[in-house]
Each structure stands twice: as structure tokens, then as C-alpha cells.
C-alpha positions as CSV (number, residue, x, y, z in Angstrom):
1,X,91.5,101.7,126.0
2,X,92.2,98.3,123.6
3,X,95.5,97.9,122.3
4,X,93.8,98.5,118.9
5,X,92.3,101.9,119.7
6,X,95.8,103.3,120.8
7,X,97.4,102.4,117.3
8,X,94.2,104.2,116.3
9,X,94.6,107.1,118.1
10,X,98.2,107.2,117.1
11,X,97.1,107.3,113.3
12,X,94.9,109.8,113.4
13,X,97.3,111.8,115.1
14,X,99.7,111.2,111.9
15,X,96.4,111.9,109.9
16,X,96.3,115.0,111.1
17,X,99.6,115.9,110.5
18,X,99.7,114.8,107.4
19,X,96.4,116.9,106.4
20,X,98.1,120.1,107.7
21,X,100.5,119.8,105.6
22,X,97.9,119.4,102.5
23,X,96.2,122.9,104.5
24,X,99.5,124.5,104.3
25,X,100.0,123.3,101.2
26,X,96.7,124.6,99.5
27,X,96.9,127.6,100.7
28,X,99.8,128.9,99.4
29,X,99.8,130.2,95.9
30,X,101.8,127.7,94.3
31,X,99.2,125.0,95.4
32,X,99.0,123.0,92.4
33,X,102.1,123.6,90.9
34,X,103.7,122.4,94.6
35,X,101.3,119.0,94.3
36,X,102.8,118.0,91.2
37,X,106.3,118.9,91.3
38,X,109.1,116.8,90.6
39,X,112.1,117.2,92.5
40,X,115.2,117.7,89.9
41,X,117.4,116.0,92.6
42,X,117.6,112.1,94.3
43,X,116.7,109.4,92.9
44,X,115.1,110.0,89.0
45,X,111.2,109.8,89.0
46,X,110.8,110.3,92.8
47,X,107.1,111.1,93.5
48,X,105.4,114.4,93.6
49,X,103.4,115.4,97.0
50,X,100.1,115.0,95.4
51,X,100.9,111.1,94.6
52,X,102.9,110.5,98.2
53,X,99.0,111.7,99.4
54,X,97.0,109.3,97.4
55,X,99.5,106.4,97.6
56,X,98.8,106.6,101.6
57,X,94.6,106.3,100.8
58,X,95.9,103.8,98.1
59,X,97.6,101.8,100.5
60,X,94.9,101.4,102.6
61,X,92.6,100.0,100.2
62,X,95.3,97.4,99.3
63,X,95.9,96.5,102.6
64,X,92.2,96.0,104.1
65,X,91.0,94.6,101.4
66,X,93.7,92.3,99.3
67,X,95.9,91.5,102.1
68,X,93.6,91.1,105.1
69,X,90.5,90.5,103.8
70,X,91.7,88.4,101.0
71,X,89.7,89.8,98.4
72,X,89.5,92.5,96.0
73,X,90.6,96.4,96.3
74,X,87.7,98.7,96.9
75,X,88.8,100.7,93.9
76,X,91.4,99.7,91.4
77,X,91.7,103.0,89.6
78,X,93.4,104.5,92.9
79,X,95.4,101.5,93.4
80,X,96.8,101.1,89.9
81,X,97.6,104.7,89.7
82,X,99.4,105.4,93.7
83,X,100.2,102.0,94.9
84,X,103.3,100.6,95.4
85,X,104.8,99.6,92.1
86,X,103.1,102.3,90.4
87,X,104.4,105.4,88.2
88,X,104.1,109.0,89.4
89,X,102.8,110.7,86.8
90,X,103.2,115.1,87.4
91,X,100.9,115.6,84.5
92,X,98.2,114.0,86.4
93,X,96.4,117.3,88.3
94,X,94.5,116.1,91.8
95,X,93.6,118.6,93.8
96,X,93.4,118.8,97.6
97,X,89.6,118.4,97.6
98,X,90.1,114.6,95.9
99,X,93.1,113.4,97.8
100,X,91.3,114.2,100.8
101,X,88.5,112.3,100.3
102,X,90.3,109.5,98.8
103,X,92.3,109.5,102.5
104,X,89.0,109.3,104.3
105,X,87.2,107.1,101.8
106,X,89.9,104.3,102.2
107,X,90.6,105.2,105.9
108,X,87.5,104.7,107.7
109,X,86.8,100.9,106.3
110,X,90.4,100.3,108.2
111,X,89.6,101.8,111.8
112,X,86.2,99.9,111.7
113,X,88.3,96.7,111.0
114,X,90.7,97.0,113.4
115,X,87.9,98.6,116.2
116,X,85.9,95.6,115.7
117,X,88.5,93.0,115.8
118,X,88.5,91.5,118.7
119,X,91.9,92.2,121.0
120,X,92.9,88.5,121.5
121,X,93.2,88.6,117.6
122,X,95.8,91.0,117.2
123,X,98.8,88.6,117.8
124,X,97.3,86.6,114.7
125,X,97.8,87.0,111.1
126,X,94.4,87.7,109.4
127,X,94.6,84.9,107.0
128,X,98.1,82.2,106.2
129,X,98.9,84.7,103.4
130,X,99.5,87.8,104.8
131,X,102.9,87.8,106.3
132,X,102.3,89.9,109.1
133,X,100.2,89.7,112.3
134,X,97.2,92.0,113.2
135,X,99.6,94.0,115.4
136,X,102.2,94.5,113.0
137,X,99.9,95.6,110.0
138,X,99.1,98.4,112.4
139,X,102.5,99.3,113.5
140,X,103.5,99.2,109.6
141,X,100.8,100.9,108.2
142,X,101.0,104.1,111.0
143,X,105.0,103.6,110.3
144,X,103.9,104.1,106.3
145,X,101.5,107.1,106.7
146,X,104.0,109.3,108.7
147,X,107.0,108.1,106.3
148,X,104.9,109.7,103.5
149,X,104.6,112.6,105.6
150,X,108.2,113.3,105.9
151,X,108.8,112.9,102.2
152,X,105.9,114.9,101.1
153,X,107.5,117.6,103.8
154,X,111.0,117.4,102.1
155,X,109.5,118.0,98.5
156,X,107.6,120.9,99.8
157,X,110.4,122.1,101.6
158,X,112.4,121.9,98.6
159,X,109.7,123.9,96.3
160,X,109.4,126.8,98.6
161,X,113.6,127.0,98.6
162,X,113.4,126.4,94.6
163,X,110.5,129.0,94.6
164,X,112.4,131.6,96.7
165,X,115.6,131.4,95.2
């Protein structure tokens, strides 16, 4: 297996994690209310779940396509809205359905980048601009997806306590 394919592997694997939580999530009966919610505690503003989910397919997209490929996001909407930088907004409804395929709309581009890149590459930044090698855009960005994962897991952790209480 390429050195690529394992950081691959390992991102699915945090994928799929993070996509059981959106099951477990959904199916409960406070689904939406859950997505949006706004912890009363930490830091002021501190996103909901449903914007922690999109900013990972947002992420993507910025990544793949501004920072490695030098060009333009694939869709600015998505960026603008869950990006780094941006506003959460809990009045802003997305349900499961959309941030799913948001994930796999911005995720595949990214495997079949990194598949097709050849292995001597990965020691090499993708362009003089990008501050980070091959290699550690795919450390980061597996780092970044299972980050998101423990702080959607807190806030829903903290909804079902509020909920139960």
C-alpha cells in the first residue's frame, strides 16, 4: 500500500466516525434542534454541530482547490458560510441529508488527488505558496476532520445532559 493510501485509509476511518455520530445524531428526536444548538458555555459564538460538519466538507474544498491547486474553491457558498474565518449562524437549518453530501461532494476530489499523486511527491509542497508539504496536508487535514469530531461529540454530549436535566 503507498504511503498516500494509508493516510487515506486513516481518513475514511475518521469519516466514518464522524458520520456515526451524524446517524446517532439524526436519529434521535431532537435532531435538528441538536444540529443547531449553541452551547451557553466556553468561549461566546462557539459553533453548533451542524456547522463543525460542513466546515470539515468546507475545508476540503479550500484546501484542494485554493491552496494546492492554486485556484479557485469548487463552491464559494459552502466556503463563505463554514470555513475558517466564518460565522456560525444557529438560525441557518441544514439537515443531515445536505451536510452529508456536502462531506462527500468535497471529499472525493481530495482522495483522487492524493491517489494519483505520485509517491515521490509527497515530501514536496504542491506549489511555493502553500506552506506545507504533500505529506503534511494529509497529516493536517485527517488531524482537522477527527478534531471536528471530538467537538461536535462534546456539544452533543452536552445537549443530551441539557436535554435530560
Amino acid at each position: 500500500m503507498k504511503e498516500a493510501e494509508i493516510y487515506i485509509e486513516q481518513h475514511k476511518f475518521i469519516r466514518k466516525k464522524l458520520l456515526d455520530l451524524l446517524d446517532e445524531i439524526s436519529s434521535s428526536e431532537f435532531s435538528e434542534e441538536s444540529l443547531h444548538w449553541m452551547m451557553p458555555f466556553g468561549n461566546p459564538g462557539r459553533a453548533h454541530i451542524s456547522w463543525q460538519f460542513m466546515h470539515c466538507a468546507a475545508t476540503l474544498d479550500r484546501y484542494l482547490n485554493a491552496r494546492i491547486l492554486s485556484g479557485n474553491v469548487k463552491d464559494e457558498k459552502l466556503v463563505n458560510g463554514f470555513a475558517g474565518g466564518s460565522i456560525p449562524d444557529p438560525a441557518k437549518i441544514i439537515a443531515p441529508d445536505e451536510i452529508r453530501m456536502q462531506l462527500e461532494k468535497t471529499t472525493e476530489p481530495y482522495f483522487q488527488y492524493f491517489l494519483s499523486l505520485e509517491e515521490s511527491r509527497l515530501s514536496e509542497m504542491p506549489n511555493p505558496d502553500a506552506g506545507r508539504t504533500h505529506r503534511e496536508i494529509l497529516q493536517l487535514l485527517n488531524w482537522h476532520e477527527a478534531h471536528h469530531h471530538g467537538q461536535c461529540q462534546i456539544i452533543w454530549n452536552s445537549f443530551r445532559n441539557k436535554s435530560t436535566n
